[in-house]
C-alpha positions as CSV (number, residue, x, y, z in Angstrom):
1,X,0.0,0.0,0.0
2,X,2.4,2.4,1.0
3,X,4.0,1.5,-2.3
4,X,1.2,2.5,-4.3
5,X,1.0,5.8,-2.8
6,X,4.3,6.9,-3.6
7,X,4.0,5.6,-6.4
8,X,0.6,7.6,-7.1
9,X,1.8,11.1,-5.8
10,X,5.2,11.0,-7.4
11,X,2.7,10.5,-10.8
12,X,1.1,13.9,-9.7
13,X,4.8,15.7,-9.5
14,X,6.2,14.5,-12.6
15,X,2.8,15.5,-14.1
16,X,2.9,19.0,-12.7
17,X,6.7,19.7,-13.8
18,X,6.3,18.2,-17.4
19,X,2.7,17.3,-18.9
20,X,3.3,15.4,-21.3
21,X,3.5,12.5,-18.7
22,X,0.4,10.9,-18.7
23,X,-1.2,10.3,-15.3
24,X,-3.5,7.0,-15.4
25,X,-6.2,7.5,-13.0
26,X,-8.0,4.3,-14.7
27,X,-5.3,1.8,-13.0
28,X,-6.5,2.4,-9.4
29,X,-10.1,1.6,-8.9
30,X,-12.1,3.4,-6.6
31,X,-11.9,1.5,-3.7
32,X,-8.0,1.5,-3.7
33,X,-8.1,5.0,-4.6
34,X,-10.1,5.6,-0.8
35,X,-7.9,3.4,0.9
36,X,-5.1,5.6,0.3
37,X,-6.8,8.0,0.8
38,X,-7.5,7.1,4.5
39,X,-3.5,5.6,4.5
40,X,-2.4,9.2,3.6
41,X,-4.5,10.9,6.5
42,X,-3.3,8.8,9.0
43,X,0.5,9.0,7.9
44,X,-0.1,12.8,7.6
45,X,-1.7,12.5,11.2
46,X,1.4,10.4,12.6
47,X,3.9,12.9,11.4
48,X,2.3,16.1,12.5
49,X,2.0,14.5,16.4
50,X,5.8,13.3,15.8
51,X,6.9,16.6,14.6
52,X,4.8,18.6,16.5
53,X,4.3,17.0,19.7
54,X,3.0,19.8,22.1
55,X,0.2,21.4,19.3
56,X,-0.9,17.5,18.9
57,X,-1.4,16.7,22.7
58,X,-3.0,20.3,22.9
59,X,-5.6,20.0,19.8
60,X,-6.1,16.0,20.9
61,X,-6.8,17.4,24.3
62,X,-9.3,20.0,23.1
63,X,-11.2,17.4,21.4
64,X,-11.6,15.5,24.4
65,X,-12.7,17.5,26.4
66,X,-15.1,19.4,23.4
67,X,-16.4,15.3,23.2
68,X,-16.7,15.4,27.4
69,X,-18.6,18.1,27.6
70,X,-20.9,17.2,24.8
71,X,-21.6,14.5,26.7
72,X,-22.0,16.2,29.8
73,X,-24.3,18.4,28.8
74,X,-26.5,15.7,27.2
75,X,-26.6,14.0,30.5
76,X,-27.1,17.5,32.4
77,X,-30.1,18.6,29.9
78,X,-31.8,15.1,30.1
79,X,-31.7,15.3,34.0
80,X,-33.4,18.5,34.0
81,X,-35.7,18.0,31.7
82,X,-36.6,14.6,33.5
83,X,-37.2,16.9,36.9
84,X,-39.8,19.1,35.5
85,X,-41.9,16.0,34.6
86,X,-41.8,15.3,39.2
87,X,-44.6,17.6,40.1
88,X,-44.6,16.0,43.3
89,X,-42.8,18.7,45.1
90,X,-45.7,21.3,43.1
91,X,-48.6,19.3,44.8
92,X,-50.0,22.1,46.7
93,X,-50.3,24.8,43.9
94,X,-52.2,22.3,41.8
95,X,-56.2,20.9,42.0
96,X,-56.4,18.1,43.7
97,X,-56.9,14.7,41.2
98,X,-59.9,12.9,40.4
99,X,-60.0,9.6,39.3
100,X,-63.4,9.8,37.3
101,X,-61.2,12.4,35.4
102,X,-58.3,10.5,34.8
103,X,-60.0,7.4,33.1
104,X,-61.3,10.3,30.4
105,X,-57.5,10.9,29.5
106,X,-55.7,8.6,26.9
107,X,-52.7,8.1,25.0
108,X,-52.7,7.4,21.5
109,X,-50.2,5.9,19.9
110,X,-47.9,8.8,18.6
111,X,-47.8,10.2,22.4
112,X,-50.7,12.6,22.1
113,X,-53.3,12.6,24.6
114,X,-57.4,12.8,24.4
115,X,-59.9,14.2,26.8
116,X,-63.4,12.7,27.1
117,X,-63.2,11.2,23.3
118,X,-66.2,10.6,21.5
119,X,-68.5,12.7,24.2
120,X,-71.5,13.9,23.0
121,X,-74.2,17.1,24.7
122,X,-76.4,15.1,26.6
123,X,-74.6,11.9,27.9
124,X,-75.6,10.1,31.3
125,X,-74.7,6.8,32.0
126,X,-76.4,3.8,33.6
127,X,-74.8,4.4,36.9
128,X,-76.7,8.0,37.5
129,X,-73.1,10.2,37.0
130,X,-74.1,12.8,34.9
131,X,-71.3,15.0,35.9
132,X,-68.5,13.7,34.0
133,X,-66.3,16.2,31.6
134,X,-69.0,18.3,29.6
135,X,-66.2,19.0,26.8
136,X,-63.5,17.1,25.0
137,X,-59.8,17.8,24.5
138,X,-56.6,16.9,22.7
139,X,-53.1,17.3,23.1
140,X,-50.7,17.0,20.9
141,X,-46.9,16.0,20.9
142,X,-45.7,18.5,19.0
143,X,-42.6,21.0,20.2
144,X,-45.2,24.3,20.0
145,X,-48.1,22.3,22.0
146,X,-51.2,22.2,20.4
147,X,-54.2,22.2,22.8
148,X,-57.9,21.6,21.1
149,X,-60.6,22.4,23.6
150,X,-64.3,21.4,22.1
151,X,-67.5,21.8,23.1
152,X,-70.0,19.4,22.1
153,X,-73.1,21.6,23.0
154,X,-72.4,24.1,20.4
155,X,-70.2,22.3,18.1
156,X,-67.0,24.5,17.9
157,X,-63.5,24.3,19.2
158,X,-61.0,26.4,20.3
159,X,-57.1,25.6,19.5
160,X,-54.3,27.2,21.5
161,X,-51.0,26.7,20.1
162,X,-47.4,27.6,22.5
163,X,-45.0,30.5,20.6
164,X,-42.7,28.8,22.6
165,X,-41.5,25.3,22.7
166,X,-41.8,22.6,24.8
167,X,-41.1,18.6,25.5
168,X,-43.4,16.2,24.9
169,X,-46.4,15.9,27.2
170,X,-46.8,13.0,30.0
171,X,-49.9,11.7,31.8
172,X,-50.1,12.7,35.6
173,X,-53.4,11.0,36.6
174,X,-56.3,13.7,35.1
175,X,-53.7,16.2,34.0
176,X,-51.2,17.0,31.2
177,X,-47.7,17.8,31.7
178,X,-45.6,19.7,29.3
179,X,-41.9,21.0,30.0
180,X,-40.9,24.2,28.9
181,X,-37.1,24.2,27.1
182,X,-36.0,27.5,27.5
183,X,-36.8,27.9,31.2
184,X,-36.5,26.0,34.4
185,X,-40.8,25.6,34.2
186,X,-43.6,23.5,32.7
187,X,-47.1,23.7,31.7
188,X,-49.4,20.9,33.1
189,X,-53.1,21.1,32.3
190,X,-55.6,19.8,35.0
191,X,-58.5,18.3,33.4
192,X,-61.8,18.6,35.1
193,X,-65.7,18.8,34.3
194,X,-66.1,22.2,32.7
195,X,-62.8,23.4,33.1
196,X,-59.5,23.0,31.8
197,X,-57.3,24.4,34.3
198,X,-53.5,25.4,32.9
199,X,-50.7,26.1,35.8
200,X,-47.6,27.6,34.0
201,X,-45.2,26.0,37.2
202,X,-41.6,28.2,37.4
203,X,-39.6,25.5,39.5
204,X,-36.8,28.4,40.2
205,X,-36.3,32.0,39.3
206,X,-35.7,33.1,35.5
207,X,-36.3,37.0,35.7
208,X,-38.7,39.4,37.4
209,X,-40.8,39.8,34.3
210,X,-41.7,36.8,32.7
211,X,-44.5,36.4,29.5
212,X,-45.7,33.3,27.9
213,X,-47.3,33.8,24.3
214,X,-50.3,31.4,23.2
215,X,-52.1,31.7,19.4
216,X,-55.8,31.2,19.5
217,X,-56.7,29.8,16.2
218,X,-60.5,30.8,16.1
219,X,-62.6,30.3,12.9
220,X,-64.3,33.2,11.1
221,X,-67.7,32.5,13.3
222,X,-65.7,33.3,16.9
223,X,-64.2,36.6,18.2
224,X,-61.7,36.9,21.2
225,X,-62.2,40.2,23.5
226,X,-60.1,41.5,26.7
227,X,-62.4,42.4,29.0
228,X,-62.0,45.2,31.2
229,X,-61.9,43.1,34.3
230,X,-58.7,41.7,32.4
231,X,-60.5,38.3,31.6
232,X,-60.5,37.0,28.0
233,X,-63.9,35.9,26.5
234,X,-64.4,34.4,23.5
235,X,-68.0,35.1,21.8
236,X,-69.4,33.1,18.7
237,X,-72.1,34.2,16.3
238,X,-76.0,32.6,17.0
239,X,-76.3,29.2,16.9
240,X,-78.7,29.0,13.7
241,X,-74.7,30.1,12.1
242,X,-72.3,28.7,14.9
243,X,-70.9,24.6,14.5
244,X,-71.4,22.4,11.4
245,X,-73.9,24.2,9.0
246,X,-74.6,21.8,5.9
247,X,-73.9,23.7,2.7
248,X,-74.7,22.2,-0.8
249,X,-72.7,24.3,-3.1
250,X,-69.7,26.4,-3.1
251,X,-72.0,29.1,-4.0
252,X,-73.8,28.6,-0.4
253,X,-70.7,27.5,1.4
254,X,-69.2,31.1,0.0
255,X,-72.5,33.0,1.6
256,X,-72.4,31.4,5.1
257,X,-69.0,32.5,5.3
258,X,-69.6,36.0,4.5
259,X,-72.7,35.9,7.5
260,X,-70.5,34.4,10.1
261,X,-67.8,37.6,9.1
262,X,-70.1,39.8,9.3
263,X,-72.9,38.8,11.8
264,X,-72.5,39.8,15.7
265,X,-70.5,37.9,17.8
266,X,-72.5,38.0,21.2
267,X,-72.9,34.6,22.0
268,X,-70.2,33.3,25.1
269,X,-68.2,30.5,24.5
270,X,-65.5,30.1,26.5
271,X,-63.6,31.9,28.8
272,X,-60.4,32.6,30.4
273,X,-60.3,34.6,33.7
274,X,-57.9,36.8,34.8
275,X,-54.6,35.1,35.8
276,X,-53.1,35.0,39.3
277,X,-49.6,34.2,41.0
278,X,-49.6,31.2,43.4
279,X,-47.4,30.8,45.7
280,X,-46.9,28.1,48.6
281,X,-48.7,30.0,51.1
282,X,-51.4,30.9,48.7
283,X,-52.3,34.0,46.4
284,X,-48.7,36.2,46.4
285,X,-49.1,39.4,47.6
286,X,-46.0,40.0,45.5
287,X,-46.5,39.3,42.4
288,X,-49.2,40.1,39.7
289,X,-50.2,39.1,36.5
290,X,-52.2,39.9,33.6
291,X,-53.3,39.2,29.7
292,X,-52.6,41.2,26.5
293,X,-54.1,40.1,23.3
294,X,-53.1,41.0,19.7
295,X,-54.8,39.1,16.8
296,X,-55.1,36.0,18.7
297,X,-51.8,36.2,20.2
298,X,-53.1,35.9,24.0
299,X,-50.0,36.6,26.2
300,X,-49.5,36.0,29.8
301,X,-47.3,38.5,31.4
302,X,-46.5,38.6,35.3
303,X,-44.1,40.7,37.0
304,X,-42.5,41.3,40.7
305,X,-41.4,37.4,40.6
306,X,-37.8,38.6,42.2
307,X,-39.4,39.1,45.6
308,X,-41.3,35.6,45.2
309,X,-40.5,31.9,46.8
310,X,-40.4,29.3,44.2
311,X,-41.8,27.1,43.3
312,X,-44.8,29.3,42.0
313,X,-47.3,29.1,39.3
314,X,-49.4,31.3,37.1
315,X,-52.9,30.5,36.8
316,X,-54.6,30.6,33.3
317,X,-57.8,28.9,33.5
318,X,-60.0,28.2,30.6
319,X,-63.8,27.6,31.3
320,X,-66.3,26.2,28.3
321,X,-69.3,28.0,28.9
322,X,-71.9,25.3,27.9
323,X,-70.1,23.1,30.4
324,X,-70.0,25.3,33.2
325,X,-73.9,26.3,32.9
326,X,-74.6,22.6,33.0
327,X,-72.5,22.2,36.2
328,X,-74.6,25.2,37.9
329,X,-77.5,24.5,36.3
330,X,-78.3,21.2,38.2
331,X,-80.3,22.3,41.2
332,X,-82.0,18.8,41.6
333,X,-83.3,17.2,44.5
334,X,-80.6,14.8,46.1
335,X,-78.2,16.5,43.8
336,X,-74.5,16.5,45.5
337,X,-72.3,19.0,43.7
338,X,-68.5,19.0,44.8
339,X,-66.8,22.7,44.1
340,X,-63.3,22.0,44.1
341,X,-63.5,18.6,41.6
342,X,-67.0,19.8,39.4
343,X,-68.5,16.8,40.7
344,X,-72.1,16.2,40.6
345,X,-73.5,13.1,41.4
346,X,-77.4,12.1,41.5
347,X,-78.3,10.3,44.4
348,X,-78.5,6.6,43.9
349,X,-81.8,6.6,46.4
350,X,-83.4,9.1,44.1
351,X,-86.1,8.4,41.3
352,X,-84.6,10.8,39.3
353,X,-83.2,10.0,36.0
């Protein structure tokens, strides 16, 4: 091998001092042609760490430690990334779990999850619960987490996508969990009966000022609005217009559009009350936050966080209307209804169905 090498580079220096000597590329195939080619960098490699002994150890000691610390901070990131899916040690900022809850929450098989799938307005079951979730979610795995929040009753939805990204989400008995990448925080969603409660969780410190930007991908029939109380409604157009309305031509399909544009949006759909700072102790008497919203780019914004204790969350809740009025709504006799969980169960003594 060595041989052929010489043999091929002295070819190239006769060739550049007199050209009439013919160099034969066709007499080394390819393969032989990258075998020396690997010889040639290792015999260049040899003689620069025999000639040049101190550079070599240096550079061969700056690659190991460039390949150490690569590896270090694979482990490092995975580590903390893995400690933002323990919400153990958040326990008392979150709702309490329910069981009946967590049954409605499923993985499917590319690691997205599903609230309440295939509800429909109306459902009771055999056993007298007519409480149960009174909308259906999804989440998906994406890195900018997309959350669909639907409500059966009127037929529409309401998708809320992160401007920021995240890991992918993990089941914590009825709630969500997503970990945010840029910050030492995660989002975990608490499913419940009319509710979807969100708790943006900041495990440590990251700044006084903090915001968290969310789209709200609406359809032409629904209108988001910050209230002056600082809440965030979002209003549809009447039901004759709102949901699934059959169309048999383009012609018609073209006209509803132009109605749902132009018609009044008045009806309430979901909402979104003002957000809070939670601390161990309770509401912080520190901190404060609020909402700004820009063509559906609803942004959470809290400030004073220096002077808080941590862990801490900020509370975005988002409550389906049509839900919610069925929750308060039920004013039965024998009627238990549970505040904290949105649990209302018919008693099993009652006659009523």
């Amino acid at each position: 091998m060595r041989g052929k090498i010489k043999h091929f580079f002295s070819s190239l220096i006769a060739r550049k001092k007199n050209q009439k000597v013919p160099l034969k590329y066709s007499k080394y195939g390819t393969w032989a042609l990258l075998k020396m080619t690997i010889r040639l960098g290792g015999e260049t490699v040899k003689s620069f760490w025999v000639r040049h002994r101190v550079a070599s150890r240096l550079i061969a000691l700056f690659m190991l430690l460039v390949i150490l610390f690569g590896l270090y901070n694979e482990l490092w990131r995975a580590q903390k990334t893995e400690s933002k899916y323990n919400i153990g040690r958040v326990q008392n900022l979150l709702p309490r779990t329910m069981d009946l809850f967590s049954q409605k929450l499923t993985r499917s098989d590319d690691g997205s999850y599903s609230y309440n799938q295939g509800y429909t307005a109306g459902n009771v079951d055999a056993s007298g619960q007519i409480s149960g979730p009174k909308f259906t979610a999804d989440f998906s795995s994406d890195t900018n987490a997309k959350v669909r929040i639907g409500d059966p009753s009127n037929n529409v939805d309401v998708n809320i996508t992160t401007d920021f990204n995240v890991d992918y989400p993990l089941k914590n008995e009825n709630r969500v969990v997503y970990p945010i990448k840029t910050k030492d925080a995660a989002i975990i969603y608490t499913l419940q009966a009319s509710r979807v409660k969100e708790d943006i969780i900041l495990y440590s410190f990251s700044g006084d000022v903090v915001s968290f930007t969310f789209n709200l991908d609406l359809n032409e029939a629904m209108q988001a609005r910050l209230e002056s109380d600082g809440s965030v409604s979002v209003y549809g157009v009447d039901s004759v217009l709102l949901g699934q309305v059959s169309t048999s031509t383009s012609d018609d399909e073209e006209l509803l559009s132009k109605a749902r544009q132009n018609a009044n949006k008045d009806k309430l759909l979901f909402t979104i009350p003002k957000p809070y700072v939670l601390e161990s102790y309770g509401l912080s008497n520190v901190a404060k936050s609020w909402y700004s919203l820009e063509n559906n780019k609803l942004t959470v914004h809290a400030s004073g966080l220096a002077q808080a204790t941590y862990p801490l969350s900020i509370d975005p809740t988002i409550y389906i209307e049509t839900a919610a009025k069925l929750m308060r709504g039920n004013n039965e006799t024998n009627t238990d209804f549970d505040v904290d969980n949105e649990l209302i169960q018919k008693s099993q003594t009652s006659g009523a169905r």
